[in-house]
N, C-alpha and C positions, 0 to 999 in steps of 0.2 A: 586615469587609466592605470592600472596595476598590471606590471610589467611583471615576466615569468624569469627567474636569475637560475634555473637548471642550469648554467654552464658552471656553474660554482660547486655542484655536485661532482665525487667521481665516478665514471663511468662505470668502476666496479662493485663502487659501494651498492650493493641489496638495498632499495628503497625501502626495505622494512628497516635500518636503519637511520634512517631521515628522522632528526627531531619535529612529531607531527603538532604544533601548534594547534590546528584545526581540529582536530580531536580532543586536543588535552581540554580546548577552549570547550567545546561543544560536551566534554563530561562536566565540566565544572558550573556549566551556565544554571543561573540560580532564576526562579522564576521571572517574570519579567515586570517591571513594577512600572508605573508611573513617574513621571515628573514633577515637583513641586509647582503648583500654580502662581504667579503674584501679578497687579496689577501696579501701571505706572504710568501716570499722566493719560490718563482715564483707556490705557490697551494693556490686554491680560497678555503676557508671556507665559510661558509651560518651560521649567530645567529640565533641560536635560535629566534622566535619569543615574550618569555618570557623568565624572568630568570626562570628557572630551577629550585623546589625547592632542589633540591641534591646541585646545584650552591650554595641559600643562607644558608645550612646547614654548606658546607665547605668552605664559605668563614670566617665564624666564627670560626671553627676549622685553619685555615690556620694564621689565625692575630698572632694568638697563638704558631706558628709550622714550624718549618721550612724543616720540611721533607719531601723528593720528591717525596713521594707516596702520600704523603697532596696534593700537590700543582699539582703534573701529575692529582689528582681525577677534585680537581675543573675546570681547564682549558680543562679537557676531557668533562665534562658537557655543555661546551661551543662549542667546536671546536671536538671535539671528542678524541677518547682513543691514538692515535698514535700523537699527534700535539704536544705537550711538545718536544718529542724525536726526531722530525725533527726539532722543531727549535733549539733544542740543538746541533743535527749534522751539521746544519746550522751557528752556534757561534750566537748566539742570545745570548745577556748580559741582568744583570738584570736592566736596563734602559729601554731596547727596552723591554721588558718582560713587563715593570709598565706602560708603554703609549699604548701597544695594551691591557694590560688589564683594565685599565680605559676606553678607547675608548670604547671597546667592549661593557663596564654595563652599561655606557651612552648610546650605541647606541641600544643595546638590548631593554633599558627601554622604549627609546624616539629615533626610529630611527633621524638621522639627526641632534641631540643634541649638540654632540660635534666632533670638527674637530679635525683633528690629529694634528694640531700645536697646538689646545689648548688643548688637552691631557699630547702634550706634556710639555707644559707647564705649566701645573699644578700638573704632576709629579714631574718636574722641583723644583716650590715650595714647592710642601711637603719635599722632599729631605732636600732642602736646609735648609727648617724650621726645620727639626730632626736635622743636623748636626751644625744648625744655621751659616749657609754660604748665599751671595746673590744667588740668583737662576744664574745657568747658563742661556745662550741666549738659545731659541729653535732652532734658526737656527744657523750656525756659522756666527760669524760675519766675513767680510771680509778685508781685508787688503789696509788701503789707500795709493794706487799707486800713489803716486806723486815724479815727480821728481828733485834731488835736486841739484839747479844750483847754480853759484858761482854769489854770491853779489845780488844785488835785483833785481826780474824781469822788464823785460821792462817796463811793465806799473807802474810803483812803486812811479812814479815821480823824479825819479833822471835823469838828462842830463849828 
């Protein structure tokens, strides 16, 4: 419930000059867009079309916090109040937790921003930069299948 604070007004002041938010908001409003879609352990979410100011309140409390009613707050402001608790009964780890939430405040801000490889990889780096390790691959790398024969291949130049 949003409370009415006129007692902080003075009585003489002309409410013509009252700074009117509500107006300046309502000249400046820009068409009205959509949300970015994404899908996660098989339920579609829709972002918000802006961050949230509840989002940038508890993203500053959360830097700071690591308790899960911190963190279930701010990613409820995203994706809503139940999405923390299904991707935890899902096993979602805090890797996958740090690349959809990256993703997400890129793509919130600037749909189309950043991709999930480069989410991930820039999760990737920060990690590695706290712990000062090289960054893991975003993909796995894969294993080179060659096979291994005795003496030198045919074409090697030996007769």
């Amino acid at each position: 419930m949003i409370e009415q604070h006129d007692q902080a007004l003075d009585v003489d002041q002309p409410v013509d000059d009252v700074a009117d938010f509500d107006a300046f908001f309502a000249e400046q409003a820009e068409p009205e867009r959509r949300g970015v879609p994404l899908r996660l352990y098989g339920r579609t979410y829709t972002l918000p079309p802006s961050l949230p100011a509840l989002y940038m309140l508890q993203l500053h409390r959360v830097m700071h916090s690591a308790r899960p009613e911190d963190i279930r707050r701010l990613l409820g402001s995203l994706f809503g109040p139940a999405a923390v608790d299904d991707w935890a009964e899902a096993g979602m780890d805090d890797r996958k937790l740090g690349i959809v939430l990256m993703w997400a405040t890129a793509n919130v801000a600037d749909p189309g921003s950043l991709s999930m490889e480069q989410a991930a990889a820039a999760y990737d780096k920060r990690e590695a930069a706290k712990a000062g390790k090289a960054p893991r691959p975003a993909t796995p790398q894969r294993p080179k299948n060659r096979p291994k024969g005795k003496g030198k291949g045919r074409n090697s130049g030996r007769r």
